[in-house]
N, C-alpha and C positions, 0 to 999 in steps of 0.2 A: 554375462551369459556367453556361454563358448557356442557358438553359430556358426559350424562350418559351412554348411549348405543345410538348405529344406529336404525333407523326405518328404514319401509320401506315404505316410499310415492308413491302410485302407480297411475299412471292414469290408463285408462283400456286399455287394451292388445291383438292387436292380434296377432304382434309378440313375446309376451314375451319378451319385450326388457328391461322391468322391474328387478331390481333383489329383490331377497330375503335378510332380516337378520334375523336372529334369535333371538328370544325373550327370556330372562329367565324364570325360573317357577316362575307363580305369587302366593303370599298369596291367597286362596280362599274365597271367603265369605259363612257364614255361609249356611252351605247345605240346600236349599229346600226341602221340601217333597216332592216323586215320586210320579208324576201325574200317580198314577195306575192304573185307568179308564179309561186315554189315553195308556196307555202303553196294556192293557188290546184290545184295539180296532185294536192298530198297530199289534198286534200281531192275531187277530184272518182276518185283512188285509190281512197280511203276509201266510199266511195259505191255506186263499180262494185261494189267486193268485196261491200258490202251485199246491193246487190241482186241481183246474177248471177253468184255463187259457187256454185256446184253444192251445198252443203252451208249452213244457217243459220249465222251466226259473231255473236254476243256483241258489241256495241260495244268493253264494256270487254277483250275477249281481244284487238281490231285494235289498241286502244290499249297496250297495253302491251307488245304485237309490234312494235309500231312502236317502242315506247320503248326495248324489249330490242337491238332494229334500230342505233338511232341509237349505243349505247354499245359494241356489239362491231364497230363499222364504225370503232372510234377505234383503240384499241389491244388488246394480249392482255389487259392488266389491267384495263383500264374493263369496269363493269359494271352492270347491275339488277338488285337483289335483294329479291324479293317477301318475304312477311312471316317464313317459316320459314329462308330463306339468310339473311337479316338478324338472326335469332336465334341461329342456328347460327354468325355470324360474332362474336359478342357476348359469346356462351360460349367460344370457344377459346384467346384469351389468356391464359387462367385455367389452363391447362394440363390439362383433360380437355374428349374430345368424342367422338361413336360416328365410326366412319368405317372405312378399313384404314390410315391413317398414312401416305398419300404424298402430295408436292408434285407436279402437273401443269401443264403449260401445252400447247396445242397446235402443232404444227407437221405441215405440209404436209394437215390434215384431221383428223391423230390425235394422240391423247393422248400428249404427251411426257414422262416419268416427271423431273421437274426431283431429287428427291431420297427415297429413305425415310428413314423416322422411326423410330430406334433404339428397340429392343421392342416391338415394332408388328408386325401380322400381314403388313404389307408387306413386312419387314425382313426377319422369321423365315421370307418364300416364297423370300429371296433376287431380290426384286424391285432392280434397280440404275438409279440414276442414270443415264437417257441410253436407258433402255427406252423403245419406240412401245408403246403399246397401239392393238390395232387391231378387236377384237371385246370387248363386255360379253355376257358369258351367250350369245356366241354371236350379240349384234346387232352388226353393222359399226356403227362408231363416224365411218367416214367420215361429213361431212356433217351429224353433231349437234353443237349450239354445245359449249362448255365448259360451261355449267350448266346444261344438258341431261344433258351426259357423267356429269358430278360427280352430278347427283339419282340416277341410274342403280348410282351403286356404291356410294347410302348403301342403309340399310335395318337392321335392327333388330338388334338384336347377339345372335352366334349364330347367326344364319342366312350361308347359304352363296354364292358368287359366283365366277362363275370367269372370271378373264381371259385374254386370246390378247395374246401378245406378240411382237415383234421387238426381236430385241437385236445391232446391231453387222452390219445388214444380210442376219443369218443367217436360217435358216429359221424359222416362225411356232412359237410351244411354248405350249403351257396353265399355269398357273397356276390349283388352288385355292384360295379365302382363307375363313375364317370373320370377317365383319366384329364389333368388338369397342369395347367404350366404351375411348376412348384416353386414356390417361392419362401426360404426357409430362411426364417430369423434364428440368427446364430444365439442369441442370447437374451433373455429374458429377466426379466428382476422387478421385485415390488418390496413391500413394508409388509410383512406378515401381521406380527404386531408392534409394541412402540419397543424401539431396541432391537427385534429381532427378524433379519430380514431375507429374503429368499431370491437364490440368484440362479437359473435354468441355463446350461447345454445343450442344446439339443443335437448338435453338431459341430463339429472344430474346421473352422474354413479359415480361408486366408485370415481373416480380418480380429477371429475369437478373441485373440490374446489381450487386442487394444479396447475391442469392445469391455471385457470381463475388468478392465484395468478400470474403463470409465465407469462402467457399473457400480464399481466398490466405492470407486472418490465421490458417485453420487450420494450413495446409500449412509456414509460417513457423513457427508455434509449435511443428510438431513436430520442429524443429530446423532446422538449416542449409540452407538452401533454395539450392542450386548453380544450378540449371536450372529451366526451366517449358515443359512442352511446352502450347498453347491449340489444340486440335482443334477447328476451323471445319469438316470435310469432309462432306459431304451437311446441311450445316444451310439448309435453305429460309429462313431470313429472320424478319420479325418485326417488334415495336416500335422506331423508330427511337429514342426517349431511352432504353431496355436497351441498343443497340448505344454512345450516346454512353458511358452511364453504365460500358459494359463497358472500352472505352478508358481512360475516365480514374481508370481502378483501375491503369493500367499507366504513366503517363505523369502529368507534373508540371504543364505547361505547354503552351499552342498552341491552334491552333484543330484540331478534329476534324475536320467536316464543314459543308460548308453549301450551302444548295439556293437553287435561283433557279427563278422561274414566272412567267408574267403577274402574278395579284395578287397587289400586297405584301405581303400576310399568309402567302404562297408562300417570300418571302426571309427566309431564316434562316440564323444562325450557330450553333454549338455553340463552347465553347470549354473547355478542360480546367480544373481548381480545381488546387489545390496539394495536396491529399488523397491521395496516390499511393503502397498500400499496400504494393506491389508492391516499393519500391524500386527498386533497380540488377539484379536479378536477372534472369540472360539468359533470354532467350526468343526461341521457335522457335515458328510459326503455322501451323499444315497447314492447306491448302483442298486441294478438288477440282473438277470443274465442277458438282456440288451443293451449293457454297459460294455464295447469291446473296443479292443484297437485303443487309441489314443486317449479313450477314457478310463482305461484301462493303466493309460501310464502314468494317468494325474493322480488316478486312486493309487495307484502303489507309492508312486513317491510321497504324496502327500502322508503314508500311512507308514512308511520307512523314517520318513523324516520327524515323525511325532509332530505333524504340524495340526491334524485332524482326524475326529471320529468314523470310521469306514462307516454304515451300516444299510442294512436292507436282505440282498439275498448276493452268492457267488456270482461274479463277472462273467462273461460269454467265454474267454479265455484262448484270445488271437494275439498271439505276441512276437509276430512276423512283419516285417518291413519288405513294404511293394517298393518298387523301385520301376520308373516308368522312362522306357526308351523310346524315342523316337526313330521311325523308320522310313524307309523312304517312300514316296508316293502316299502321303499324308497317313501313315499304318502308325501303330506302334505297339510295344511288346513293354506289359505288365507284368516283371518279374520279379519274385521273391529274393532278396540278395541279402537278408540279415535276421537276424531275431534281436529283440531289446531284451533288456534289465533294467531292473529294479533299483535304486542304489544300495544295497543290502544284496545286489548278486540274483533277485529273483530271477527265474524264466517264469512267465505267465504263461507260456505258451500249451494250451489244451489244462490246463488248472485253471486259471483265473484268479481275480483277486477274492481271497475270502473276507467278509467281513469283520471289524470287531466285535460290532455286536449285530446278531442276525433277529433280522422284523421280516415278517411275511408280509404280501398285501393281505390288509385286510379292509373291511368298509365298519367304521364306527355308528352305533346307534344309540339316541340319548334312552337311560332308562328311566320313562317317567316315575317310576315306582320308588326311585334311589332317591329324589327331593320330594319332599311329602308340606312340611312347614316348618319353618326357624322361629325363635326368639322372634326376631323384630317381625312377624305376621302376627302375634298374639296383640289382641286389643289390652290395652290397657299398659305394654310392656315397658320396663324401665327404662329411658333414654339413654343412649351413651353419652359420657361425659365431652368427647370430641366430636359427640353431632355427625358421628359418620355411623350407617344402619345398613347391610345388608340383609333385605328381606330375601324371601324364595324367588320372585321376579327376576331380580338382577341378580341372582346365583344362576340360574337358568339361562342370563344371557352369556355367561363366562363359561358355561361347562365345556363344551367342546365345538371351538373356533374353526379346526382343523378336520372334519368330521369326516368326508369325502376323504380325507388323505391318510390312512392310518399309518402307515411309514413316515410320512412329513411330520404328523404330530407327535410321532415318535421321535423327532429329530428335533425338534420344537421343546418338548420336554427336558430331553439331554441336556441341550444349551441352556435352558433353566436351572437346571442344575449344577450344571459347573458354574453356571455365575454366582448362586448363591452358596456351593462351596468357598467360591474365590472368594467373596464376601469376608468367610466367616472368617478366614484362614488369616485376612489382612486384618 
């Protein structure tokens, strides 16, 4: 794997669940000439405010207004972040942080619910991917930055907060939450059924790559591993070398991902090792559009590389590299310095990754009317000669395992299939 240094791939954040790495010093490019005429304008700005602001204002509050100015007039994800967001960004790759566990970013003024965070007080309100929030405690949210918005819904765990939402254009509803110290399990996995096993993302933090590498070597040893369903759907994003590292637990060869920026220290490659524990074993990738950032770059390579089946609905479609500086007096500045690719050349960036095959959620329900009675319910009925019978009972218990999940059992299916193609083929 080509590892020149960590990124840092961020969705947007309201708990800072994101973390930081650190950039080296880049070569500069040749210095522009100081706009003096604007500098000239800021400064006699700067002055008026001083002295004929109806209220005393603090040099250093103009200046950092001004700084906070410059970096949200770029993109959604540039940022300044004074001493306490800069600590609070530091701690979250580690995987605990106070907060309610949702990904935001803004559109049209309000807070856009980019994804919840599985066991999380967001999760447990039933807060979903694709919610506005448009009042905190009852303050319109119109008009306050994003880290305005965000300081507003931390606060001390245990106490209480209540949000106004729209969902789907519909009318406004409340939400209570108790905000809570988060504590998020990077990776999940169990036995669906015998063969076919299911392994959750919920987040790519320092640690994803080795956790999802262990995961696999478990799930193999505990026997014959048919299928692998990789749940990408509401994962906000994360460390971009856990996203490469997550790939190339699944693939042999190739390049992964690589980003281009102005400075060269921007242009990178990822590229896969020969390490690929995963084998030949098919796999199926759910996104949803709370699939962005970094999960965004395992579904594309993975889906470039022919290694697996995309499916579910289009990706959130953030395909920008945050690059996190440190500044002085414990600050630091969250700036955009690249956009990634595909290895096939995509930009994700405001597309997304489209599915192969696209599932909507939906919620399954058994139809009693569809099993009524079989052969082996009939009294009297002729024995099979191998002494194996399924009546209506034990069809009943096999109809649908996955019920709750109509996407997973979509993906659960697929994997059926291509094994029994493989089957047929050898």
């Amino acid at each position: 794997m080509i590892a020149v240094r960590s990124l840092f791939v961020a969705g947007l954040s309201l708990s800072l669940s994101l973390a930081p790495v650190y950039a080296q010093e880049a070569p500069q490019e040749a210095a522009a000439p100081l706009p003096l005429n604007d500098l000239r304008t800021f400064a006699e700005v700067f002055e008026r405010i001083r002295t004929a602001y109806v209220e005393p204002v603090d040099d250093a509050t103009l200046l950092e207004n001004a700084i906070r100015g410059m970096l949200e007039g770029l993109d959604p994800h540039s940022a300044y972040m004074g001493p306490d967001e800069f600590a609070g960004l530091q701690d979250s790759t580690q995987g605990q942080f106070g907060g309610l566990g949702i990904e935001v970013g803004q559109e049209d003024g309000f807070l856009k619910v980019v994804s919840p965070i599985d066991d999380t007080p967001a999760a447990e309100a039933g807060i979903e991917a694709g919610d506005l929030i448009v009042k905190i405690d009852d303050q319109p949210v119109k008009g306050m930055s994003l880290m305005d918005a965000v300081d507003k819904m931390r606060g001390e765990p245990g106490s209480s907060i209540r949000l106004t939402l729209v969902r789907n254009n519909g009318r406004p509803f409340e939400v209570s939450l108790e905000r809570a110290i988060i504590k998020v399990k990077s990776v999940k996995s169990e036995m669906l059924e015998p063969g076919y096993a299911y392994l959750r993302i919920t987040q790519f933090q320092v640690n994803t790559g080795d956790e999802v590498r262990t995961s696999v070597n478990r799930l193999k040893a505990d026997g014959e591993l048919k299928g692998l369903v990789l749940d990408l759907r509401n994962n906000p994003g994360g460390v971009l070398q856990s996203a490469v590292e997550v790939v190339d637990t699944f693939v042999d060869e190739g390049l992964i991902v690589y980003t281009k920026g102005r400075l060269s220290n921007a242009e990178m490659r990822f590229s896969a090792t020969s390490n690929n524990p995963s084998g030949d074993v098919p796999l199926v990738v759910l996104i949803n559009g709370g699939s962005a950032s970094a999960s965004e770059i395992v579904a594309g390579a993975l889906q470039d590389l022919g290694r697996g089946v995309i499916m579910g609905t289009d990706s959130f479609g953030k395909g920008s590299v945050q690059t996190v500086l440190p500044l002085n007096n414990d600050r630091g500045l969250k700036l955009t310095t690249a956009l990634y690719y595909t290895p096939k050349g995509r930009s994700i960036q405001a597309q997304g990754i489209v599915p192969d095959i696209r599932v909507e959620r939906a919620h399954l329900t058994l139809d009693e009317s569809e099993i009524s009675y079989r052969e082996a319910d009939l009294a009297g009925h002729l024995n099979n000669a191998s002494g194996n019978e399924r009546p209506t009972s034990a069809a009943r218990q096999d109809a649908s395992p996955l019920a709750d999940d109509y996407q997973l059992s979509q993906a659960v299916s697929l994997l059926k299939g291509l094994n029994v193609a493989r089957e047929r083929v050898q």
